[in-house]
C-alpha positions in Angstrom: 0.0 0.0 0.0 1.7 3.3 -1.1 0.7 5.6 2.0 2.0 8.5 -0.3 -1.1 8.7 -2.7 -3.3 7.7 -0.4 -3.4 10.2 2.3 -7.0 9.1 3.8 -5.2 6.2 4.9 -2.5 8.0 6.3 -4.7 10.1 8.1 -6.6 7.2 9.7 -3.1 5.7 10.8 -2.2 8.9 12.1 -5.3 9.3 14.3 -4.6 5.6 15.4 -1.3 6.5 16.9 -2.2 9.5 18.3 -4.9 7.8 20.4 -2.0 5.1 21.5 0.3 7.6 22.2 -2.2 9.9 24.4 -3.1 6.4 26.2 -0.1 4.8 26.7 1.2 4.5 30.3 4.8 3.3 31.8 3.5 3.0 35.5 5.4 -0.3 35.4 7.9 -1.5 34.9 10.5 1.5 36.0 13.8 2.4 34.3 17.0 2.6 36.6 14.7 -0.7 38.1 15.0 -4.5 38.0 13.8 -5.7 34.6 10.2 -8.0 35.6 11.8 -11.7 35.5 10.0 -13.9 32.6 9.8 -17.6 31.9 8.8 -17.9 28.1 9.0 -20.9 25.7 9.8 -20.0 21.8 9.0 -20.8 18.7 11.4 -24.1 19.6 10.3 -25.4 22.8 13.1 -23.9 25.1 12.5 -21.7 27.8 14.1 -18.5 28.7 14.3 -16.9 31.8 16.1 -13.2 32.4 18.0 -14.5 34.7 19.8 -16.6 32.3 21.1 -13.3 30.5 22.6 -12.1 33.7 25.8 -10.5 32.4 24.7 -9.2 28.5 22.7 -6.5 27.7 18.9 -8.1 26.3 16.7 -6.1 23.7 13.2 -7.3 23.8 11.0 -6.2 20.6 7.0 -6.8 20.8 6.0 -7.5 17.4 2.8 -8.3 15.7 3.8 -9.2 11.7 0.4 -8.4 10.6 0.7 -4.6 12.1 1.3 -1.8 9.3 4.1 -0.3 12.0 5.6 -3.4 12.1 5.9 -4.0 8.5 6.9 -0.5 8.1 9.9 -1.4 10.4 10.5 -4.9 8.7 9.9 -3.8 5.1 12.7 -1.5 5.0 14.9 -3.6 6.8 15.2 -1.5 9.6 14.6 -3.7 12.4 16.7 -6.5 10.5 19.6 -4.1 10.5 19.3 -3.1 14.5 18.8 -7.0 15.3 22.1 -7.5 13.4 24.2 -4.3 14.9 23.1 -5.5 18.4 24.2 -9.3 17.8 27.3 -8.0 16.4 27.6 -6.9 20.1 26.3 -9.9 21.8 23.2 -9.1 22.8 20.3 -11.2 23.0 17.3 -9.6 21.0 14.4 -11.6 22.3 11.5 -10.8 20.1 8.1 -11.3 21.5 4.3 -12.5 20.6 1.9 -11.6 22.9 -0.7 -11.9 20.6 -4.1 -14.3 22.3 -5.0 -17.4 20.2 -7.6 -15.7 17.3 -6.1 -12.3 17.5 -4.6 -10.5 14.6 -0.6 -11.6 15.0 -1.2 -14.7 16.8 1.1 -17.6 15.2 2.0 -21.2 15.5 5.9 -21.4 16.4 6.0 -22.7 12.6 4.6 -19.9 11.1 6.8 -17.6 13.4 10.0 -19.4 12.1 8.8 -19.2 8.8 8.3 -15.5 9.3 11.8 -15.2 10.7 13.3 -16.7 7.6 11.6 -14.8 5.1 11.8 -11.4 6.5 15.8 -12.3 6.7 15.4 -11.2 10.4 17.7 -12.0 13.5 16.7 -12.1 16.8 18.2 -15.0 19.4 15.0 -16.5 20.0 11.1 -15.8 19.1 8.9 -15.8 22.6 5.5 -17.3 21.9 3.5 -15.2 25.1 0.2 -16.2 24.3 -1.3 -15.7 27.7 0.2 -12.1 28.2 1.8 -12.8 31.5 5.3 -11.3 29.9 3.3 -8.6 27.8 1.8 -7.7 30.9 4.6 -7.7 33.3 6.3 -5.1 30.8 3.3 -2.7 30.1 3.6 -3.5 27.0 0.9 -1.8 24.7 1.7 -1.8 21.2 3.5 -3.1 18.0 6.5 -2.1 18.0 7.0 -1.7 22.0 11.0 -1.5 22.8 12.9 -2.3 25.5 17.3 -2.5 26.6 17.8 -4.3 29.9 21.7 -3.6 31.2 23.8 -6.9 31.8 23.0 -6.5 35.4 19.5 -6.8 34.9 18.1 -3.1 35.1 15.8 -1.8 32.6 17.0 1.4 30.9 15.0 1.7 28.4 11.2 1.3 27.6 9.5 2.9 24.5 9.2 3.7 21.0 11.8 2.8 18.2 11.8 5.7 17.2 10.0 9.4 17.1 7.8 9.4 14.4 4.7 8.1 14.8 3.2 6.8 10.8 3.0 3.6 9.1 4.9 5.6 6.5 8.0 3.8 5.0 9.8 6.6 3.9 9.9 7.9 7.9 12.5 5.8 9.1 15.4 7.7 7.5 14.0 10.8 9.0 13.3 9.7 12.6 15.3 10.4 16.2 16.2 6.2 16.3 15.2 6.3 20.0 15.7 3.0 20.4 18.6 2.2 19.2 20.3 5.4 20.5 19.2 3.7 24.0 20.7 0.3 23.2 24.3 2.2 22.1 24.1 4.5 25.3 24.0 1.0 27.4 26.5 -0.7 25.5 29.2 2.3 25.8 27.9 1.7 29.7 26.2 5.2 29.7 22.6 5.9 30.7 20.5 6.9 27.7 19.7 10.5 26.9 15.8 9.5 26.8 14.9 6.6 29.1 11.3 6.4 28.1 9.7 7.8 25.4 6.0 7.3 24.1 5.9 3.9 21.6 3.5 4.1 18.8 1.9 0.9 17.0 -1.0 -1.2 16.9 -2.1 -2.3 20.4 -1.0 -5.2 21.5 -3.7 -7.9 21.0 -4.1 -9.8 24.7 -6.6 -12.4 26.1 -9.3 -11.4 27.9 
């Protein structure tokens, strides 16, 4: 869909982040805080824990493939290209599925692979949360919803990926990269200049 000549669509998208933004709230978890502990099994049947990443820095990246500010970030290869810099680092992007079984972004662990390989993406593992609990723990409300974790476990970052809020393509070269100017501040073992900042997406699609 070509967002340029269509500028009804754009508008609607528009007004759908703004609503997300004006209702998003980071109550919990805190930055400068513990990072909420999780115990999620991927897309291959192992279980991961935070604990288990004591000592590196973790990225986690709530995704939802079917969300146009998802593919925005996917279709220009700009969330392949972060996943890549950070594991270049050794950090372990963990990207996550909170989506409830019959809800838009909801997958199988074979259809998540699948997605995986043909968007040439690169996280360490693909968390299948389909109950919410980690989704929950995190506040996490939309699609794409960022986080950096520090290697001793404390959550410096939570927001968007990056500051402007369309489904248009062509913003990604123009944008603050919020996100991954938080993830560089950590690994140079600095505090990021913004901590928190407002993420904008589609909302995250729990269970009742």
């Amino acid at each position: 869909m070509n967002f340029k000549t269509k500028p009804f669509v754009r508008k609607a998208f528009l007004g759908l982040a703004g609503a997300l933004l004006a209702t998003t709230a980071f109550a919990n978890p805190e930055v400068g805080q513990p990072a909420p502990g999780f115990n999620v099994i991927d897309t291959q049947g192992e279980t991961h824990t935070l604990e288990q990443y004591q000592g590196s820095v973790v990225v986690l990246e709530w995704t939802n493939h079917d969300c146009p500010f998802v593919v925005k970030h996917y279709a220009t290869e700009n969330m392949q290209s972060l996943q890549r810099e950070m594991n270049e680092q050794d950090v372990v992007w963990l990207t996550v599925i909170s989506s409830a079984p019959g809800t838009q972004g909801h997958v199988s662990p074979e259809q998540a692979d699948e997605l995986t390989s043909n968007r040439n993406a690169a996280p360490a593992a693909v968390l299948l949360d389909e109950d919410g609990t980690m989704g929950r723990a995190y506040a996490a409300r939309v699609t794409p919803h960022m986080y950096v974790i520090d290697a001793d476990g404390i959550l410096q970052y939570a927001g968007g990926i990056d500051s402007i809020p369309t489904a248009n393509h062509d913003d990604v070269a123009r944008a603050e990269p919020y996100f991954a100017n938080a993830a560089r501040a950590v690994l140079a073992g600095e505090t990021p200049e913004r901590q928190v900042t407002r993420p904008y997406g589609c909302t995250v699609k729990y269970a009742d």
